[in-house]
N, C-alpha and C positions, 0 to 999 in steps of 0.2 A: 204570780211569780214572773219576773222578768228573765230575757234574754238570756240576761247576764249570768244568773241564779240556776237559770238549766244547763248551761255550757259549764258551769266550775261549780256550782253547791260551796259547802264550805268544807275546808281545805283547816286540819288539824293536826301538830306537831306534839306526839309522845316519844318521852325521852327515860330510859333507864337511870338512876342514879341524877347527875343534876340538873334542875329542871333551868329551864331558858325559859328568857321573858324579852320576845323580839317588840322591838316599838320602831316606827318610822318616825326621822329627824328630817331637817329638811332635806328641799329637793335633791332626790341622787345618792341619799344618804340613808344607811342603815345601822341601829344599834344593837347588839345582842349581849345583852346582861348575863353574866353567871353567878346565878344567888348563890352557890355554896361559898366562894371563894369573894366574891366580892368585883370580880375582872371583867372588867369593860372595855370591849370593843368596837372601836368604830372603822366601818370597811364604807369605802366611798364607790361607789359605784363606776362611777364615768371615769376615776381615776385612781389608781390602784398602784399607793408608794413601795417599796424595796422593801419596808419594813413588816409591811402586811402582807406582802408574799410571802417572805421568810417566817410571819407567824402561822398562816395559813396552813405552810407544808413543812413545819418544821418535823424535824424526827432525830433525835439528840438518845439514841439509847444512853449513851455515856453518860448520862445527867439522870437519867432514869427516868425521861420526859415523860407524861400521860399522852403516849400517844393514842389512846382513845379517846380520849379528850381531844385533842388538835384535829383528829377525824372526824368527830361530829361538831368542831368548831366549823373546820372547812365544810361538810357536808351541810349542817342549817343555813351559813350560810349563800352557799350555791343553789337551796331549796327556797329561801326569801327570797333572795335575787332573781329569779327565775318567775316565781310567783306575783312578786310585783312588776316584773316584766309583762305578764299576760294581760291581770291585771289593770294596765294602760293602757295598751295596747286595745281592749274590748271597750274600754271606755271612750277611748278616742274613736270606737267605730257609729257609736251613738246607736246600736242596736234599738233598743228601745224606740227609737220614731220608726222604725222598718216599718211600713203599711204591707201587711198579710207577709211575715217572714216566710220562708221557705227553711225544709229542715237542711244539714247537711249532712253530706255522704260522709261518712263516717270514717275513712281510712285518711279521704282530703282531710275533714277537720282533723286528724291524730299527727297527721303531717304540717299541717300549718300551726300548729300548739307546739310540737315540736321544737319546729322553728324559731317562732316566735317567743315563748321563755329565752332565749338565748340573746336579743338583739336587744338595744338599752337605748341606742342613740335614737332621739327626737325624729330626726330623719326619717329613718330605716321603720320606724313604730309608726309613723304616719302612715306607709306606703302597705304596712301587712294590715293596719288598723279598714284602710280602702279596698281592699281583699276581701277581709271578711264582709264587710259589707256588704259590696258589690255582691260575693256570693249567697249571701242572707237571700240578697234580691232577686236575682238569679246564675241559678244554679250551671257550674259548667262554665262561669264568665272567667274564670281562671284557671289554668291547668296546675298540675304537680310540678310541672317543668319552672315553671313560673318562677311558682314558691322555691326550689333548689337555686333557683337564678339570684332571685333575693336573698338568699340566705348567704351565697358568699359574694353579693356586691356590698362594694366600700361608697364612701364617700367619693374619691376621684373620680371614680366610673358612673356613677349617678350623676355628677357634674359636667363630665362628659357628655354624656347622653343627653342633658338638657341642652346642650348647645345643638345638638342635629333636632331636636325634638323642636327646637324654634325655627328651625328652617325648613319643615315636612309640611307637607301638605293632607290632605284630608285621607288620603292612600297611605298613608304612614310610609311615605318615601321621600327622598331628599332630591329633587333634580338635579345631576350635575353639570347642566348648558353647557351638553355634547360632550362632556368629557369624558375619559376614562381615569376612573380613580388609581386605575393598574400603572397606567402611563403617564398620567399627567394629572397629579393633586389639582384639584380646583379650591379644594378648603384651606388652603392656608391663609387666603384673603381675608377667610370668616371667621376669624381665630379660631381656626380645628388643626391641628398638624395633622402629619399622617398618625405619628404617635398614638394620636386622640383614637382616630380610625380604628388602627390595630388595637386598640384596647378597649372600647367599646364590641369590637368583632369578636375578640377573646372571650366577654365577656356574654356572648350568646345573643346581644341587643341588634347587631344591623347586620347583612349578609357583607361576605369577607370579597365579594367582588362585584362588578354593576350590573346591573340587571336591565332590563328597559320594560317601558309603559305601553301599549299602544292608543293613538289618536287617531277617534275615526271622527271627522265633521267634512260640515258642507261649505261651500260659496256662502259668502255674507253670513256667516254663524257666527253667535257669540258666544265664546266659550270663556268658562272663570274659572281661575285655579287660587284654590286658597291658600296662604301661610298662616299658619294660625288664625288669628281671628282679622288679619288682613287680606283683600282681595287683589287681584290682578286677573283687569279685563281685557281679551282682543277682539277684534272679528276678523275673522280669518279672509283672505280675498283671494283666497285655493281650497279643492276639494282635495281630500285622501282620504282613502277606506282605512289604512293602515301604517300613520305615520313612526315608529320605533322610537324614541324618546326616551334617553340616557337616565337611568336613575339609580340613587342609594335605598336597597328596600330596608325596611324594619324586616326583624323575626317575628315569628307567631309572640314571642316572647317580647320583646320591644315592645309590640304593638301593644301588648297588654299593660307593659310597666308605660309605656307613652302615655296611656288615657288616665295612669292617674296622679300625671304629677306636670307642673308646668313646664315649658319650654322657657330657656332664657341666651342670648344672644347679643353681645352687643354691636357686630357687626349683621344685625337682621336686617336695617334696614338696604345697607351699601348690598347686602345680595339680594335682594326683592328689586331695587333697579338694575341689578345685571341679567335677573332673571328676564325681565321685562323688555330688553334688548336683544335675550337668545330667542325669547316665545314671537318677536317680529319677525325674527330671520328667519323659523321656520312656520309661523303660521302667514306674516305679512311678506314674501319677499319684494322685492322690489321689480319691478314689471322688464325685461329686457328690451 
């Protein structure tokens, strides 16, 4: 029995009076037939017209509408949608190659199933899909907090986030080359406004003010600070035990949505050279 088969078993819909016969159409799409009556409806997943809202929740006593009918219209199908939401979601996690799974804590997985029934978009199902996984493998790699954070991030805020996520370093922090974010944006150069900032910060992903790093190196040291999978070398021609070094931290939260989703920026490279001209000034200065 796989992965899969022990998290969900199978999952069966009994109905009083008329029976339903749900079938998947294509992508994003669900059908659900009513044999007594002969009424077919198609409810689209990812987008959802005026007209299927209104049949959804219609309630017309004046007509002498079946409104037990439109209730277990609406209710089957919030129960397939949901269901094929999971679903995907487990599939995309590729359970089944897990080498020695590990079980999960039971209240995380009732909270991440939760969740996850609910989210539809490709996106968003990729990122819980890398959740579970990661926690198959081990356990604890994700908190509850996490999972609430994903649950009400959108798309803008995730694209957000991948703009600072390409300009972080291996610390899951952003340098701001001595700035303060309070006083004086540095990100606007790197297409981030503050905008971005504050809403990434709302959003529980980067701390709401700067923080600093400390550097301790020697005389002639070579130190490397990574951007993503690009380096930047110095060697330092001063000693400090404890140099303070301006920075944008991730959350405990970030940190964890940072590891499983790419960085993209298209002003990375124009700030990896300005980086490269702050880290002279305070590791190379110039001899007086």
């Amino acid at each position: 029995m796989t992965i899969f088969e022990k998290i969900f078993g199978k999952i069966s819909f009994l109905w009083r009076g008329n029976k339903k016969k749900i079938s998947k159409q294509h992508s994003g799409q669900l059908q659900v037939q009513q044999e007594k009556d002969g009424v077919v409806n198609i409810f689209n997943i990812q987008n959802v017209s005026i007209d299927q809202i209104r049949e959804l929740t219609s309630f017309k006593p004046e007509k002498n509408s079946n409104l037990l009918g439109n209730a277990q219209k609406r209710f089957v199908t919030e129960q397939v949608m949901r269901q094929q939401n999971l679903a995907s979601i487990v599939k995309k996690s590729s359970l089944e190659d897990v080498a020695n799974p590990n079980n999960l804590e039971k209240d995380w997985f009732l909270k991440w199933m939760d969740i996850s029934q609910e989210v539809s978009r490709d996106e968003m199902q990729d990122i819980l899909a890398k959740i579970l996984r990661g926690e198959v493998q081990r356990p604890g790699a994700f908190s509850a907090r996490t999972l609430e954070v994903v649950r009400s991030l959108g798309l803008r805020e995730l694209e957000i986030f991948r703009k600072f996520i390409a300009l972080a370093n291996y610390n899951a922090c952003v340098l701001t080359l001595g700035k303060s974010i309070l006083t004086e944006f540095v990100f606007d150069k790197y297409d981030i406004s503050y905008n971005d900032f504050l809403t990434v910060s709302e959003a529980g992903l980067v701390s709401a003010s700067n923080s600093a790093i400390i550097l301790s190196f020697k005389k002639d040291q070579r130190l490397q600070f990574n951007i993503g999978s690009k380096y930047v070398t110095k060697t330092a021609t001063k000693e400090s035990d404890k140099l303070p070094v301006s920075a944008l931290l991730f959350t405990l939260v970030g940190k964890e949505i940072a590891s499983l989703i790419e960085g993209e920026n298209i002003k990375k490279d124009e700030y990896i050279k300005d980086l490269e001209i702050y880290l002279d000034s305070i590791l190379c200065p110039p001899t007086p």
